[in-house]
C-alpha positions in Angstrom: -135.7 24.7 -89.9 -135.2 21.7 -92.7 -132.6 20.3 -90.4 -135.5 19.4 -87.8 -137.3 17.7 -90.6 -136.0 14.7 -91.8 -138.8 15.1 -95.2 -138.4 18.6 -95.8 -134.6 17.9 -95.6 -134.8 15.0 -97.9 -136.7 17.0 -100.5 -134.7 19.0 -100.5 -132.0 16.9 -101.6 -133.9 15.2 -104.3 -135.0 18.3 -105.6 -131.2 19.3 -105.9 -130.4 15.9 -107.9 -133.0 16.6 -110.2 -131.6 20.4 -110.7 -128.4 19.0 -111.1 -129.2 16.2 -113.8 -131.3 18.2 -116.0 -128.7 19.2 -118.2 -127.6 15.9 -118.6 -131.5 14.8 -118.8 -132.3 16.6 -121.5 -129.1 15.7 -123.7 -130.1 12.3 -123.2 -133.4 12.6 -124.1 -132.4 14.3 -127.5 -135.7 16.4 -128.0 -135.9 19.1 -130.5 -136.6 22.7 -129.5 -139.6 23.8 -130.4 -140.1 26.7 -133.0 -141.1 29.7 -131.9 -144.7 30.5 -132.4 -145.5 26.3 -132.7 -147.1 24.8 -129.9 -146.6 20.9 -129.1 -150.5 18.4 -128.8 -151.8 17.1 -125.6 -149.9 13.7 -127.0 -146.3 15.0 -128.4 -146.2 17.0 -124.8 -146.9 13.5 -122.9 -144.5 11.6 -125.4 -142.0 14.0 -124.3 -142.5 14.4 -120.9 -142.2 10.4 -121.0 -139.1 10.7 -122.6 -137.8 12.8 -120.1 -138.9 10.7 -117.2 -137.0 7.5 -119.0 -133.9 9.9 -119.5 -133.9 11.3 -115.8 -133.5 7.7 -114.3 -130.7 6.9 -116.6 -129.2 10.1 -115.8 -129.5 9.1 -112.3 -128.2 5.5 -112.8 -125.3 6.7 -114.5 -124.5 9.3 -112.3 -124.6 7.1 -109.4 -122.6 4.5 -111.2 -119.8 6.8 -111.9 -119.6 8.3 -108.5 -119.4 5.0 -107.1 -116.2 3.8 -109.0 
């Protein structure tokens, strides 16, 4: 049924990227695990969530770079 929509399809795919670059994400992102029991502010969980984001797209960008060599 996600081959009759172009969207869902597409999605799809994106989602997949994402699942795929998250190891590398993270690694480049360089954020410490929590300890168990500690729970992060409303400001250190945006601060990380933005250095994810930053992360993600160089992931991406490098990923697309080396595929395309």
């Amino acid at each position: 049924m996600s081959e009759a929509n172009p969207q869902v399809a597409d999605q799809q795919r994106r989602y997949r990227e994402f699942l795929d670059l998250l190891p590398l994400t993270l690694a480049l992102a360089g954020l410490p695990i929590s300890e168990s029991g500690k729970y992060y502010s409303e400001e250190q969980i945006e601060l990380r969530a933005s250095a994810i984001q930053r992360a993600y797209k160089l992931a991406r960008t490098l990923a697309r770079d080396v595929i395309s060599r």
